[in-house]
TIROLO-121974 format. One line per field, with one value per residue (C-alpha): residue number from 0; residue in one letter; y negated, z, x negated. Coordinates in steps of 0.02 Angstrom, whole numbers, plus 50000, padded with zeros to 5 digits. Example, Ala and Ser with C-alpha at 12.3 -4.5 7.8 and 13.67 -1.06 7.14 Angstrom:
! residues 2
resi: c(0  1) $
resn: c(A  S) $
py: c(50225  50053) $
pz: c(50390  50357) $
px: c(49385  49316) $
This chain:
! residues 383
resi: c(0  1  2  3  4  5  6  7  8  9  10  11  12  13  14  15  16  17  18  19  20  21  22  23  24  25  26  27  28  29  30  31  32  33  34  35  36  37  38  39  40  41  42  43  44  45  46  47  48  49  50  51  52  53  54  55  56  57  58  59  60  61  62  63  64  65  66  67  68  69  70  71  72  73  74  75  76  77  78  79  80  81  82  83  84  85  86  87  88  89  90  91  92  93  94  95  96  97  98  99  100  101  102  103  104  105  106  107  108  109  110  111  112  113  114  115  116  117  118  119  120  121  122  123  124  125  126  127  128  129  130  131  132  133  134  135  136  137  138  139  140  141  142  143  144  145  146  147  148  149  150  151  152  153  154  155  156  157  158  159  160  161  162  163  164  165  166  167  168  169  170  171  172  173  174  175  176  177  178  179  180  181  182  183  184  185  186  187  188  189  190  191  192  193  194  195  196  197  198  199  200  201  202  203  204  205  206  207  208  209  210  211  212  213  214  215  216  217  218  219  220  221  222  223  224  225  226  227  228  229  230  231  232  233  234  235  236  237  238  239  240  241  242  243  244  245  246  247  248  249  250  251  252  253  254  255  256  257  258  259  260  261  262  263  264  265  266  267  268  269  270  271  272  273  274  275  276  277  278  279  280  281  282  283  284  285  286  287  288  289  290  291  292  293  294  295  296  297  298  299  300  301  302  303  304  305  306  307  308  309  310  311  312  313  314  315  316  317  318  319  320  321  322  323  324  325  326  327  328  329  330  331  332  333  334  335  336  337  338  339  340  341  342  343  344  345  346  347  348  349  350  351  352  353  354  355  356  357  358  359  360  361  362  363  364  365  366  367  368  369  370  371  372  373  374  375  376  377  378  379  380  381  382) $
resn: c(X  X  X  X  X  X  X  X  X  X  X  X  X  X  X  X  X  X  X  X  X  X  X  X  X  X  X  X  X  X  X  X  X  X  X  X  X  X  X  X  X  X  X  X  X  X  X  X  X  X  X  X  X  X  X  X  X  X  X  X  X  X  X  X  X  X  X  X  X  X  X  X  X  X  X  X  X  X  X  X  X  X  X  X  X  X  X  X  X  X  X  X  X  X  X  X  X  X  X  X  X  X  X  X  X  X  X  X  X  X  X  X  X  X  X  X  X  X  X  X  X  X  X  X  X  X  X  X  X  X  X  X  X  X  X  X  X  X  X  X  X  X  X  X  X  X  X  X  X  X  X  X  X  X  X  X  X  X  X  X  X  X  X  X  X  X  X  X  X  X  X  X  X  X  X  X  X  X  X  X  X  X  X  X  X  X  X  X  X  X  X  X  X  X  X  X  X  X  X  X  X  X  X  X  X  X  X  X  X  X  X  X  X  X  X  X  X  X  X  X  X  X  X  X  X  X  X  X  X  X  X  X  X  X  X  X  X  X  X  X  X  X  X  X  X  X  X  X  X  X  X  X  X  X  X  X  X  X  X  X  X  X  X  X  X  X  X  X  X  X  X  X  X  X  X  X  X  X  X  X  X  X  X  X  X  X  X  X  X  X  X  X  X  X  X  X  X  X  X  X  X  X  X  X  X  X  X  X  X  X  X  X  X  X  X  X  X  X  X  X  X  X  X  X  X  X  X  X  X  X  X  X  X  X  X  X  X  X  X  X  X  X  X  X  X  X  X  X  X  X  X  X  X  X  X  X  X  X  X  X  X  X  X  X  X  X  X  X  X  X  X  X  X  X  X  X  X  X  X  X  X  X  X) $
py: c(47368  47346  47430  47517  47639  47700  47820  47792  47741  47774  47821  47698  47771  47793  47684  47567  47582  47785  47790  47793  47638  47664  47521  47563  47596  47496  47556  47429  47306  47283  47107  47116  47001  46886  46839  46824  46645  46658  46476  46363  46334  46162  46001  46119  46126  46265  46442  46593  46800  46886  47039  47161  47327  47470  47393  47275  47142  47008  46855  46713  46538  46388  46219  46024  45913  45802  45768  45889  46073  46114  46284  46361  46550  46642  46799  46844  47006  47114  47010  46853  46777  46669  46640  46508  46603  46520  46439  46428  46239  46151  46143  46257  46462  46583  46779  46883  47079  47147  47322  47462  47424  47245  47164  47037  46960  46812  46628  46483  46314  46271  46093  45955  45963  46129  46239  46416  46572  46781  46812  46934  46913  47055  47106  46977  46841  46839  46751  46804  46739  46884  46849  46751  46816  46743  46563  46556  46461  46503  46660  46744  46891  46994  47164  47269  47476  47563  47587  47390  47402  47224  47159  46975  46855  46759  46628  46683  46562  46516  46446  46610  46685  46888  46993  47075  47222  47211  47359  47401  47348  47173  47210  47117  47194  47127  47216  47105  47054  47088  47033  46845  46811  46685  46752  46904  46959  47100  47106  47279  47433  47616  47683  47797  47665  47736  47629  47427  47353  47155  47043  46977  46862  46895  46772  46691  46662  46760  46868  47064  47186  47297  47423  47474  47624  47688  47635  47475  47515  47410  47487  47355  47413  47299  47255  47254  47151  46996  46893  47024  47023  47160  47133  47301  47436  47629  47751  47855  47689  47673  47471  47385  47210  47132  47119  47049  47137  47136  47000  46884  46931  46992  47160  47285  47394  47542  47569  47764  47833  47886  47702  47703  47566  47628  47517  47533  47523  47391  47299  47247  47053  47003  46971  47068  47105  47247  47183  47338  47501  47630  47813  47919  47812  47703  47527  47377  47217  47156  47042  46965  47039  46890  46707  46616  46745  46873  47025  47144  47320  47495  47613  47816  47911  47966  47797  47765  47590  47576  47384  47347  47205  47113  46950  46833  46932  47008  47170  47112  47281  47450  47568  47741  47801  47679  47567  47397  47225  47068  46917  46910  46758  46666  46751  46904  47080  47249  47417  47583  47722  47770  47576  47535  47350  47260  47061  47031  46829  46664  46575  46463  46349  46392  46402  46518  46670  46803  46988  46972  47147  47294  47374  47543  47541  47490  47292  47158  47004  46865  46682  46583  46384  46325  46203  46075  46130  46184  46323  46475  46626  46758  46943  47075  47191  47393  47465) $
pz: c(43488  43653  43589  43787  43798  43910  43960  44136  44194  44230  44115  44083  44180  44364  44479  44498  44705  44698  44614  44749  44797  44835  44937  44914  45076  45052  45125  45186  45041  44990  44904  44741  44723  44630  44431  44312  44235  44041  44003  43865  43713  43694  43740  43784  43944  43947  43904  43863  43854  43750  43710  43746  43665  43727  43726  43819  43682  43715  43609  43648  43622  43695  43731  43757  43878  43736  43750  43610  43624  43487  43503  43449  43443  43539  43566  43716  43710  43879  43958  43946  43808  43718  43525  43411  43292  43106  43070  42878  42849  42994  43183  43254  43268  43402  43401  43477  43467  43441  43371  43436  43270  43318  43216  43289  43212  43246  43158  43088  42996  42815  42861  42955  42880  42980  42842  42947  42890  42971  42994  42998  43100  43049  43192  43112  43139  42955  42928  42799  42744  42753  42602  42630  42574  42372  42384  42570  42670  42820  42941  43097  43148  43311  43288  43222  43238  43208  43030  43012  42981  43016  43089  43108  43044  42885  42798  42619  42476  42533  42738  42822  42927  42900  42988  42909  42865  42807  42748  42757  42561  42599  42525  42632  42648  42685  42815  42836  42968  43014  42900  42886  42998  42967  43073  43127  43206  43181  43388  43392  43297  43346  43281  43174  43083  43073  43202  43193  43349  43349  43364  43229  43245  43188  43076  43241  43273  43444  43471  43448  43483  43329  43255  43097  43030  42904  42779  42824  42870  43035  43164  43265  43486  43551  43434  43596  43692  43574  43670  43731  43745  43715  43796  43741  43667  43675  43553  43547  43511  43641  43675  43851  43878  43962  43930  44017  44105  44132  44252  44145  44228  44179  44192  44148  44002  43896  43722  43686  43515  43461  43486  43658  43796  43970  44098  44251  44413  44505  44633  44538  44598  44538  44428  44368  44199  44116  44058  43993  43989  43976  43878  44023  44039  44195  44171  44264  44302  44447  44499  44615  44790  44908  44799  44739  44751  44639  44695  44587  44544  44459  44393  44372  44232  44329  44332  44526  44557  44694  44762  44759  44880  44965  44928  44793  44629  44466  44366  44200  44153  44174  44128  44086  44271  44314  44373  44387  44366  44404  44547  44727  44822  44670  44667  44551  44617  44572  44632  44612  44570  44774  44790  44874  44823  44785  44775  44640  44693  44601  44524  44668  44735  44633  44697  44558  44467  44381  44281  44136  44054  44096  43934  43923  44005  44162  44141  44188  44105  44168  44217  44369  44399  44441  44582  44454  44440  44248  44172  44116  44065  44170  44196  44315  44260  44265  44407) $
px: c(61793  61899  62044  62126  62264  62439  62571  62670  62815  63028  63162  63285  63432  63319  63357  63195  63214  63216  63035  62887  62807  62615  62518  62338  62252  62103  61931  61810  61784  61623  61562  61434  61291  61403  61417  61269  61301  61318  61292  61327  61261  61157  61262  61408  61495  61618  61616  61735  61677  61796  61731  61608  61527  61454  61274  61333  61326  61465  61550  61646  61666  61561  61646  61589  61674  61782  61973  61998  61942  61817  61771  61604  61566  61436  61344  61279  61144  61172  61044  61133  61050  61156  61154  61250  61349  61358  61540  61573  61527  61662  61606  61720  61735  61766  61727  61828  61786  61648  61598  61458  61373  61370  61484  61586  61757  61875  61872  61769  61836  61771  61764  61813  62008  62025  62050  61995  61952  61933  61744  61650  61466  61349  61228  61095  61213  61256  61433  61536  61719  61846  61980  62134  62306  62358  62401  62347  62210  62208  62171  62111  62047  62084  62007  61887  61853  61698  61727  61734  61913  61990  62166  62250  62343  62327  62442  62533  62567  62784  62686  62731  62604  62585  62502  62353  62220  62056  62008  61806  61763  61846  62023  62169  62316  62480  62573  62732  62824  63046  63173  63189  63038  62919  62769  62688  62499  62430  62325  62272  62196  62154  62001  62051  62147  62305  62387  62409  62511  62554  62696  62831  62968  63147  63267  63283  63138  63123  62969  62981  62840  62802  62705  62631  62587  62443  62581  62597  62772  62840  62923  63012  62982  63099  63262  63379  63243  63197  63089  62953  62788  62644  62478  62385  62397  62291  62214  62391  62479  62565  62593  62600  62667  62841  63026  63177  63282  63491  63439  63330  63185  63016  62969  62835  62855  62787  62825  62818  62730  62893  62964  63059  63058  63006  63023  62867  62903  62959  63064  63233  63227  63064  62961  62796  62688  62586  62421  62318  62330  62178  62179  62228  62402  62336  62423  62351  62466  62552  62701  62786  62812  62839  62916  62789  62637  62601  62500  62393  62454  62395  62530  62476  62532  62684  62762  62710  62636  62506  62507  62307  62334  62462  62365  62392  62312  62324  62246  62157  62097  62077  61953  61928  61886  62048  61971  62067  61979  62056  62074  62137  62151  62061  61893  61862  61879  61886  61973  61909  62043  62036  62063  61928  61913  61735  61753  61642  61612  61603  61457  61334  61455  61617  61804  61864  61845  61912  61856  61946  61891  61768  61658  61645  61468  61507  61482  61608  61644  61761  61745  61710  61698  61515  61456  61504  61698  61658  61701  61582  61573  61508  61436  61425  61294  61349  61276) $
């Protein structure tokens, strides 16, 4: 499970201009041997890595070249072999976590009418239908812990969408959404369980950033801020995303265990975005520095942000040792937590890349275009 975790940032009432502004002095970059190519699966021509465990097992999604996307899941073993996983009788699925014991989660259709169901892949490739809400038919996974505790989304009998829990014997439990709302998803989990963080809309239909606890009681993060986004969350709880400012404009944010709104660091006239955030409070994002290009950033537990380059970039992810995975000037790259940067390289003849997350062993995963222009998955081995 790639659950990752936070804690940094400024109180409310500090002015944003008074906090320090670190711009990483970057040693020598080095450049890696470039990407291992993940493939496709038979006949396919694009593919996605979502997810990836600590032995370095990964899943995704593989895609042919047809006007409409059809997705089909896939499991990758840590040397890049690449498996079909088993839909539930339609032709698409996509998995998208996967567990150290090897079980992997996300969606398959039933049939051709798109009726789609949570899955469950057991470490033999073993499908198995996770149940839908009464009256409901369809549903999604997102998550899964250790324990094989599941979270999502799943449709209820009146068209709502609710977020949901499956619990480890297959139960599904309903966990709601805000007053008058007619949608919620249920993105993250820690492992003990005790934590669910997600999204839920309002009467209004504008987007609020919420919380659940063992209970199932929500917690609403941002009811003066509808229209936020989360984009991780940690093992305390603590959530990571975006919300607008006085101004209108986009800015980082942390949502506290105890429920309050931090806002990170940065410039007042621009625009910028948390994207993960790891257990020691390291947050990994970036923003807008100069119009039109948006640079890559790390912020420290104390709420500093270190710029990792003044080139065109973003951080994905951050790990445990901080450090930050991402892009700069449209080929992947990563910063250590001196910032010494690596540029991690595209596939043989490729434009594009990026490192979308880092696994707790060391191993990247992102995407890069090919010689070709298409799409694929891709790996950079731990070293």
């Amino acid at each position: 499970m790639s659950l990752k975790r936070s804690r940094s940032v400024v109180a409310l009432g500090v002015s944003l201009a008074a906090l320090p502004l670190i711009v990483s002095g970057t040693a020598e970059a080095s450049t890696a041997a470039g990407p291992a190519d993940l493939g496709t699966l038979p006949g396919d021509t694009f593919s996605q890595v979502l997810a990836i465990n600590g032995a370095g097992v990964m899943v995704g999604s593989s895609t042919p070249l047809e006007p409409q996307i059809k997705d089909h899941p896939a499991k990758w073993d840590a040397r890049g072999g690449i498996t079909a996983l088993p839909t539930l009788g339609g032709e698409q699925g996509k998995a998208v976590d996967i567990n150290d014991r090897g079980v992997a989660v996300g969606w398959a259709d039933k049939d051709a009418a798109w009726h789609r169901a949570a899955v469950a892949w057991a470490p033999d490739n073993t499908v198995t239908a996770l149940p839908y809400l009464a009256g409901g038919d369809y549903a999604a996974a997102n998550a899964i812990t250790e324990r094989g505790v599941v979270v999502g989304a799943a449709t209820a009998a009146d068209g709502t969408t609710h977020a949901v829990r499956w619990n480890p014997d297959g139960k599904v439990v309903d966990l709601g959404g805000l007053p008058g709302g007619r949608y919620s998803d249920a993105r993250w989990i820690t492992e003990d369980g005790r934590t669910v963080g997600g999204t839920a809309q309002d009467a209004e239909g504008r987007n609020h950033v919420v919380r659940w606890n063992v209970s199932g009681a929500i917690t609403d993060l941002s009811p003066g801020n509808p229209g936020s986004t989360g984009t991780d969350m940690n093992e305390s709880g603590v959530i990571v995303g975006s919300a607008a400012d006085s101004a209108g404009e986009q800015k980082p944010v942390r949502w506290e265990r105890d429920g309050r709104m931090t806002w990170l660091d940065w410039p007042e006239r621009d625009a910028a975005w948390a994207n993960a955030v790891n257990d020691a409070g390291v947050v990994a994002g970036g923003g807008y520095l100069v119009f039109g290009t948006d640079s890559p950033a790390r912020w420290n537990r104390a709420g500093a942000r270190t710029v990792l380059s003044t080139a065109r970039g973003m951080g994905n992810d951050v790990d445990r040792a901080g450090t930050v995975v991402g892009l700069e000037n449209n080929i992947a790259t990563k910063w250590d937590a001196r910032g010494t940067r690596t540029v991690l390289g595209t596939l043989p003849g490729g434009d594009y890349s990026t490192a979308t997350r880092v696994g707790a062993n060391g191993t990247i995963i992102g995407m890069s275009y090919n010689e070709y222009g298409r799409w694929h998955a891709v790996y950079w081995p731990a070293r």
